[in-house]
Wavefront OBJ file of the C-alpha trace (Angstrom):
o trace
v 0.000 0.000 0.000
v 0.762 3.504 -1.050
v 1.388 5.636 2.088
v -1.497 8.801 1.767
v -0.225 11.913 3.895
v -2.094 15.195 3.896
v -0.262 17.683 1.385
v 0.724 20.016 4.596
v 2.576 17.096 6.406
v 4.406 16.934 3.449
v 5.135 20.332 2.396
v 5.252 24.195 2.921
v 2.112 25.915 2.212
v 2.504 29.492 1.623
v -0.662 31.300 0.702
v -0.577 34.744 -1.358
v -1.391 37.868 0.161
v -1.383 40.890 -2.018
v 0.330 43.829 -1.173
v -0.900 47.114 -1.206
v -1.112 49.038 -4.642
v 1.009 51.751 -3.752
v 4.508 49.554 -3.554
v 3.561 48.168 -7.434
v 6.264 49.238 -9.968
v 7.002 48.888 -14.014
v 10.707 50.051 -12.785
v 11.453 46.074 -11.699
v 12.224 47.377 -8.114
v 11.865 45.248 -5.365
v 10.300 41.270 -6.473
v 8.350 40.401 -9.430
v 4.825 40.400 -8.677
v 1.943 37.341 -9.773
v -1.620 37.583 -8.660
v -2.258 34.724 -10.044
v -2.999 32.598 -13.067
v -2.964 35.279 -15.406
v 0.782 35.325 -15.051
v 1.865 31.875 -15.600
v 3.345 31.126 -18.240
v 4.159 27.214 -19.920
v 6.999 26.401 -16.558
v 7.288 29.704 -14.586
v 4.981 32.750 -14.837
v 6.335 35.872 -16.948
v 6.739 39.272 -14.647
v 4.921 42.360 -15.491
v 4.912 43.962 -12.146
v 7.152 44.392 -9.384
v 6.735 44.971 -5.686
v 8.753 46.777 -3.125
v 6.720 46.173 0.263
v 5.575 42.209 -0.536
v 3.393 40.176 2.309
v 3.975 37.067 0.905
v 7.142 35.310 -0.602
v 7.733 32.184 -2.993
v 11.240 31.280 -3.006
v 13.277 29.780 -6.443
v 12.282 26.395 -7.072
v 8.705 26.549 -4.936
v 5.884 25.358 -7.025
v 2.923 27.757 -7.580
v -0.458 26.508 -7.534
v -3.754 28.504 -8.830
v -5.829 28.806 -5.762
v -8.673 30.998 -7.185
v -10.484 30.068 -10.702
v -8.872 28.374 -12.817
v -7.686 26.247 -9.584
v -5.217 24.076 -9.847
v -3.032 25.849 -12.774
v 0.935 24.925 -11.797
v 3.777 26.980 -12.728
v 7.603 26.874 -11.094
v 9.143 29.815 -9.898
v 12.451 30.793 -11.284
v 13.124 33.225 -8.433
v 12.565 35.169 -5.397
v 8.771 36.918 -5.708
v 6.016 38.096 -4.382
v 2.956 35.924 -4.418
v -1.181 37.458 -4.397
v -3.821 35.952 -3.007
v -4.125 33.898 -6.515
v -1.222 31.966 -5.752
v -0.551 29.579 -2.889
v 3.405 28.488 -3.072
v 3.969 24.410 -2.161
v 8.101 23.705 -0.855
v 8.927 19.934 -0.020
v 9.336 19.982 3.646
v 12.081 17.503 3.467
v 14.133 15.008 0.962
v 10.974 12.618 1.155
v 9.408 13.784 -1.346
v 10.761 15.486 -4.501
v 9.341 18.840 -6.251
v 8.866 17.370 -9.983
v 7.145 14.476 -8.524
v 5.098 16.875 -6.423
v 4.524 19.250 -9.281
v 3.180 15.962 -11.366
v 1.003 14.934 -8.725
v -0.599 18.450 -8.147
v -1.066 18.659 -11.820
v -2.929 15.083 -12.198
v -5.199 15.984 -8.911
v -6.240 19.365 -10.507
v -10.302 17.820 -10.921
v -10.198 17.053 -7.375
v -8.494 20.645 -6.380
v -10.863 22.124 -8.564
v -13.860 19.887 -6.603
v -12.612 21.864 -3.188
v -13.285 24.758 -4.410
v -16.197 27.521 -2.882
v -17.757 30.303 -3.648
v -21.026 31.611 -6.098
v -18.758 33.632 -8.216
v -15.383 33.023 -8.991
v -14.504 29.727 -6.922
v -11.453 29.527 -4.862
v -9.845 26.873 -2.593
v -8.727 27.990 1.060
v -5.506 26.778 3.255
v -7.614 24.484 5.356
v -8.942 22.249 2.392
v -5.300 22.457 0.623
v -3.652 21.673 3.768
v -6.292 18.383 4.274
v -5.599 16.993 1.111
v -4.717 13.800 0.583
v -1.503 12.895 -1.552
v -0.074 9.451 -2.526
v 3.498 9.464 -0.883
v 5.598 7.003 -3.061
v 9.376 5.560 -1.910
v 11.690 8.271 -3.632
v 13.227 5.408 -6.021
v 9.472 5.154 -6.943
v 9.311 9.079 -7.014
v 12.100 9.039 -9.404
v 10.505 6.537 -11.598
v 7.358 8.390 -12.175
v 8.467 11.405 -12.535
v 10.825 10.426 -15.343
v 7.638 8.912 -17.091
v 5.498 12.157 -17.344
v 8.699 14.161 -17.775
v 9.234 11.703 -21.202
v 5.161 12.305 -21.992
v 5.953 15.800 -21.532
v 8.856 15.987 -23.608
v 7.063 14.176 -26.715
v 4.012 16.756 -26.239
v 6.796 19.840 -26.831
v 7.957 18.228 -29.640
v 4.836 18.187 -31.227
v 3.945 21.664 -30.442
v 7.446 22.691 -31.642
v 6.155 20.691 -35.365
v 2.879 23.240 -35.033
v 4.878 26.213 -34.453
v 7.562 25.258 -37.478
v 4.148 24.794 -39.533
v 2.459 27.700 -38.974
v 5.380 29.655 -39.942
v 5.816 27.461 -43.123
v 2.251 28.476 -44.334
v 3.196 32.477 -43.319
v 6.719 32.242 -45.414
v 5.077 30.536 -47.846
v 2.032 33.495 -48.465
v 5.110 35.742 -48.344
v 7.192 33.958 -51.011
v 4.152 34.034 -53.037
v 2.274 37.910 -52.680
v 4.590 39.635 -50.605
v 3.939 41.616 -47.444
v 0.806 43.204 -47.562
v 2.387 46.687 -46.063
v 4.364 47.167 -49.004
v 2.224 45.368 -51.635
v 5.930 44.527 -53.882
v 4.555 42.527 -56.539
v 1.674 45.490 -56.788
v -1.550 42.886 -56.547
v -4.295 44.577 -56.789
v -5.212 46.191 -53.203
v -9.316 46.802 -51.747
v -10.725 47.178 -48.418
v -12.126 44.189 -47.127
v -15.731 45.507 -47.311
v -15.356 45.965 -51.398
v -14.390 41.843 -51.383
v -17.593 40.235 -49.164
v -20.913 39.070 -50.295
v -22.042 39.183 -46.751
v -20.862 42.263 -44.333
v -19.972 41.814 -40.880
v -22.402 41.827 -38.663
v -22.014 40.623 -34.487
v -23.688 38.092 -32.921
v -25.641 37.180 -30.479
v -26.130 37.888 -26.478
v -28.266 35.152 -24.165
v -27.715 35.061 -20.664
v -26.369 32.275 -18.691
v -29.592 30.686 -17.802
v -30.005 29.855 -21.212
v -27.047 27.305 -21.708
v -27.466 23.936 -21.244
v -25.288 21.177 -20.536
v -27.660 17.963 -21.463
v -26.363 17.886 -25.538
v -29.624 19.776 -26.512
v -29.591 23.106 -27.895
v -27.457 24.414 -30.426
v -23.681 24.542 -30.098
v -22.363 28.531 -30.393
v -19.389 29.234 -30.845
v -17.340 32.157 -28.759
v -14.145 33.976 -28.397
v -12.284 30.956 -26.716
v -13.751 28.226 -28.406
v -10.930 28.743 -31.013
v -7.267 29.251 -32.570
v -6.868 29.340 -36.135
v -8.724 26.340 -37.440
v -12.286 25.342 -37.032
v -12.536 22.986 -33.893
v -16.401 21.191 -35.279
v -18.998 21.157 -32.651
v -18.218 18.535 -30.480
v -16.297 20.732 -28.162
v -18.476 23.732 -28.483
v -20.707 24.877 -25.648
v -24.536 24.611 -26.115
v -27.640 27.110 -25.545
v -31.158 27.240 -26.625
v -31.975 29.388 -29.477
v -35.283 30.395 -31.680
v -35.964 29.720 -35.133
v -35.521 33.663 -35.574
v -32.116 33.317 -33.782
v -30.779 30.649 -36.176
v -31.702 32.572 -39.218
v -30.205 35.511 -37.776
v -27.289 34.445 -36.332
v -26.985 30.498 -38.269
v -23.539 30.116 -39.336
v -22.572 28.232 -43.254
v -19.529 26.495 -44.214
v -16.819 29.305 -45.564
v -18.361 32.024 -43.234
v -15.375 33.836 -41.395
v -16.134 34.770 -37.244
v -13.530 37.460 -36.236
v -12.851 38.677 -32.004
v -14.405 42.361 -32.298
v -13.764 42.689 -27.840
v -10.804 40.588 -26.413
v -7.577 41.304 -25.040
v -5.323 43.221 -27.354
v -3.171 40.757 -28.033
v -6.351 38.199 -28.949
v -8.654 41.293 -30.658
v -9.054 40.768 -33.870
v -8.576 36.494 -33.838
v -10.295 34.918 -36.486
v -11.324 31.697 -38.664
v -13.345 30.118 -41.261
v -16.182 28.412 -40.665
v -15.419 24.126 -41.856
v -17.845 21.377 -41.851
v -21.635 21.615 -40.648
v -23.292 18.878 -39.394
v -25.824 21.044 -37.720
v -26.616 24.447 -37.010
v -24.380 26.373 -35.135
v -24.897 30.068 -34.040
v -21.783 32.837 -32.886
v -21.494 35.404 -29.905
v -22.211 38.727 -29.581
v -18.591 39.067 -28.703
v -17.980 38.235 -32.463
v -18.516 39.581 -36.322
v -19.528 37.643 -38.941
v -18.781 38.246 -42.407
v -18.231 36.078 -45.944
v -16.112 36.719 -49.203
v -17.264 37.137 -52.420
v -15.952 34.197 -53.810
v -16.225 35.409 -57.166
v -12.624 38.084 -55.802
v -11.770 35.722 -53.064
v -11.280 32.583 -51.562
v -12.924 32.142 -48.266
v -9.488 30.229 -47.146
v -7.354 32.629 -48.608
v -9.261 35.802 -46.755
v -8.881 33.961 -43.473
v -5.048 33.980 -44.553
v -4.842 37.798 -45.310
v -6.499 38.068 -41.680
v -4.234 36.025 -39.925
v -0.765 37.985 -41.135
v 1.309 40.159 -39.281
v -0.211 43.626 -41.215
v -3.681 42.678 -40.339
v -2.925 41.859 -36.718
v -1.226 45.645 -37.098
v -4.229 47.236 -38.631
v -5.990 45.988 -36.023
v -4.416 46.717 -33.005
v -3.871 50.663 -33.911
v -7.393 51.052 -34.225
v -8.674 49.502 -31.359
v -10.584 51.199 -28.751
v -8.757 50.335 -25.545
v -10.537 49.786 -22.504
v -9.222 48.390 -18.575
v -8.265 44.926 -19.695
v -9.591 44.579 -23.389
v -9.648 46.403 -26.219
v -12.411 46.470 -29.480
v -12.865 46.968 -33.090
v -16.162 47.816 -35.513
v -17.570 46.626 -38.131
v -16.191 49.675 -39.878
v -12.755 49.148 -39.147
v -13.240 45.461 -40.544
v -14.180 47.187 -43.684
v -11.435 49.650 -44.157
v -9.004 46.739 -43.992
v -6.611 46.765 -46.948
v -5.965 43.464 -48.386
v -4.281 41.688 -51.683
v -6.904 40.328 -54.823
v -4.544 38.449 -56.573
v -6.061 35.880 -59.578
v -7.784 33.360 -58.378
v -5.575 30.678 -59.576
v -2.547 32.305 -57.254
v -5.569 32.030 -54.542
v -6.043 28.436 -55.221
v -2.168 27.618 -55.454
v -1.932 28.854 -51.761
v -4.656 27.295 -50.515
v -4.153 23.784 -51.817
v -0.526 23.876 -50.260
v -1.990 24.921 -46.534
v -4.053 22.277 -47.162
v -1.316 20.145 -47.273
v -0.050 21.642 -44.457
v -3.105 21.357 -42.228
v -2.909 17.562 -42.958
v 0.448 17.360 -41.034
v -0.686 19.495 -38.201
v -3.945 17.476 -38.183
v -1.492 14.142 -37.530
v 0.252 16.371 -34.439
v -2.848 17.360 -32.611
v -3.369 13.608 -32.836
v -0.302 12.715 -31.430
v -0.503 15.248 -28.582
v -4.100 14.000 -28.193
v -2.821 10.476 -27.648
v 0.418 11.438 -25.393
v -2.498 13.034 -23.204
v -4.507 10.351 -22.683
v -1.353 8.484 -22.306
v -0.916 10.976 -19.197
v -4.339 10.422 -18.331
v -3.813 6.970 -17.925
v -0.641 7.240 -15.780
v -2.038 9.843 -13.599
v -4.828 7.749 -12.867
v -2.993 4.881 -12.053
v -0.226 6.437 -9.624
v -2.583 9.574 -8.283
v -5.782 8.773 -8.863
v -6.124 12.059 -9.976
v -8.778 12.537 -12.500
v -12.680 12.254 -11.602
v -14.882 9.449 -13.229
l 1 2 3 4 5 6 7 8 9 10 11 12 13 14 15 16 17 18 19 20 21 22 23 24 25 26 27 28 29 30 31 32 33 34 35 36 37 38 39 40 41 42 43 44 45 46 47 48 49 50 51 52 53 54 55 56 57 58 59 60 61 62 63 64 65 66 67 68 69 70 71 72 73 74 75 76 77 78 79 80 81 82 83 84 85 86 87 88 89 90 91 92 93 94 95 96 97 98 99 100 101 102 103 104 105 106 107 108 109 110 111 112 113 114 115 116 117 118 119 120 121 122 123 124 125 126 127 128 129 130 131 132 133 134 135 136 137 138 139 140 141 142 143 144 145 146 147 148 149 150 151 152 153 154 155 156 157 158 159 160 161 162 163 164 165 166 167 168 169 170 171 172 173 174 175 176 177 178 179 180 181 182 183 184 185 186 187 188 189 190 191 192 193 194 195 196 197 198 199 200 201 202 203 204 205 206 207 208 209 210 211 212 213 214 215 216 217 218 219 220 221 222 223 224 225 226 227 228 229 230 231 232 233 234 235 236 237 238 239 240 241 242 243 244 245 246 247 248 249 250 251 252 253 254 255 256 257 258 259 260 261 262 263 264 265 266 267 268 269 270 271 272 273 274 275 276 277 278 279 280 281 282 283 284 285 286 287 288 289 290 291 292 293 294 295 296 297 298 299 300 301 302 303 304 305 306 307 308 309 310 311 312 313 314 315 316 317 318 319 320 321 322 323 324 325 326 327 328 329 330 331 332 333 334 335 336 337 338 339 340 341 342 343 344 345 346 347 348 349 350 351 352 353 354 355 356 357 358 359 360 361 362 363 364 365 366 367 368 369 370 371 372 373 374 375 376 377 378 379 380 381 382 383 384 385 386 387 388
């Protein structure tokens, strides 16, 4: 038998505190600052504050653990800093158990962390339920062992992601080889704002309150600012609400339809992508445009290209309005975009080689699909970790 201690006999538990506003800084004086999830980033979280007068401290090498929604999000940190009440930082007590096997296990039991957590709003989990928790407490040979195993699944998973990132950048080169950079226009393609190349104009989408999704597989699956990256994700993962005939016809997406972010973070403002396979109808939110090429001037996949560049990302970003913590864009500034109407046979050359493309990074999602449930699996078996 597997010896279960609670998580404070084990470790440290140092819960985040924030400090007051007046000791923040931009100057990096004092510690780096994280309130909480917000910050991490893939192994330690990415400073954007600093803090001369902190209440709480993480030390190098102490794991960080969400403790307010998302719970259960795990970063390392990389140094000395200040932790907010986001944050709760977890230290080994002793050699007994070691931090990437801790950091493994906390990441596995993230459904039951998550489980702990209270509150009508945003749901946090407080010192006396972390503290209680129960953790498996292998031999450290066993430790070791394990460890090693999800460090290997996690090694394979980067590799993979490292194929999607050389990808994506094959298909950008690849649109540059071919028309050039849009800001400059060298090979002197035609040039028309975006408006002058749709059949359909943009138009936003559509606001229902919570009480109106449902969670049974009825309704109709919408789909919103996160449901997405850059390709179409089908329904199966979208969430569901209940809409009216005059919604769907309103708001009903088609196949070759482009949804673009019109109020997001700036760095996310302006994310778009066409609209793939239907099997049934699908609606978008009001957080979202809507808008479709004339095909007769443009490829729908080739638009969605011109969107996703570097210039248009630009365009978009200078004239948003900026708000606290997100930024917009109208329907008019959709319209005034510049983009490239080359012939339609240049169109077609480009978008039969991203197909290509998208086959190979279909074949990596796969892979990193199956190294997860290979986790899964593993997790399971040592931590128990995941819910049925």
């Amino acid at each position: 038998m597997v010896k279960q201690v609670s998580l404070a006999d084990a470790c440290i538990l140092i819960m985040g505190q924030s400090p007051s506003s007046d000791s923040y800084n931009k100057e990096h004086k004092g510690l780096p600052f994280f309130q909480g999830n917000a910050d991490f980033g893939k192994v330690s979280p990415i400073a954007k504050t600093w803090c001369t007068n902190p209440k709480k401290v993480a030390e190098k090498g102490d794991i960080l653990l969400s403790v307010r929604a998302p719970i259960g999000a795990v970063n390392l940190a990389s140094e000395q800093c200040c932790i907010g009440r986001g944050l709760a930082a977890v230290r080994p007590k002793s050699d007994g158990i070691r931090r990437n096997y801790l950091k493994h296990l906390l990441l596995a039991c993230r459904p039951k962390l998550e489980h702990l957590g209270t509150g009508s709003t945003f749901k946090a989990i407080g010192k006396k339920s972390l503290s209680e928790f129960s953790v498996p407490l292998y031999r450290i040979e066993e430790q070791k062992q394990i460890e090693q195993r999800f460090e290997l699944i996690f090694e394979c998973v980067s590799i993979q992601n490292e194929v999607l990132v050389r990808l994506d950048e094959l298909v950008k080169s690849r649109f540059i080889e071919m028309f050039g950079d849009p800001a400059n226009n060298p090979k002197e393609y035609k040039v028309s704002p975006l408006g002058d190349c749709l059949s359909i104009q943009p138009s936003n989408g559509m606001y229902k309150p919570l009480k109106e999704y449902v969670v049974n597989g009825s309704g109709t699956p919408i789909v919103r600012i996160d449901s997405f990256e850059k390709r179409w994700p089908g329904t199966a993962c979208l969430k569901r609400l209940n809409c009216t005939d005059s919604d769907l016809k309103r708001y009903g997406l088609r196949r070759g339809d482009i949804v673009i972010n019109r109020v997001n973070s700036i760095g996310h403002m302006g994310k778009s992508m066409m609209v793939g396979e239907l099997n049934e109808d699908v609606v978008f939110e009001s957080n979202m445009m809507r808008l479709h090429a004339n095909e007769a001037l443009m490829i729908p996949a080739f638009m969605a290209a011109q969107l996703d560049t570097r210039y248009s990302k630009g365009y978009f970003e200078s004239n948003a309005k900026r708000a606290i913590g997100q930024a917009s864009i109208n329907q008019t500034d959709v319209k005034r975009l510049s983009v490239l109407v080359p012939p339609i046979e240049l169109q077609e050359e480009y978008v039969a080689f991203v197909a290509q493309v998208d086959k190979l990074e279909f074949a990596a999602r796969q892979q990193i699909e199956k190294l997860q449930t290979l986790y899964d699996s593993l997790a399971q078996s040592y931590f128990g970790g995941q819910e049925d």
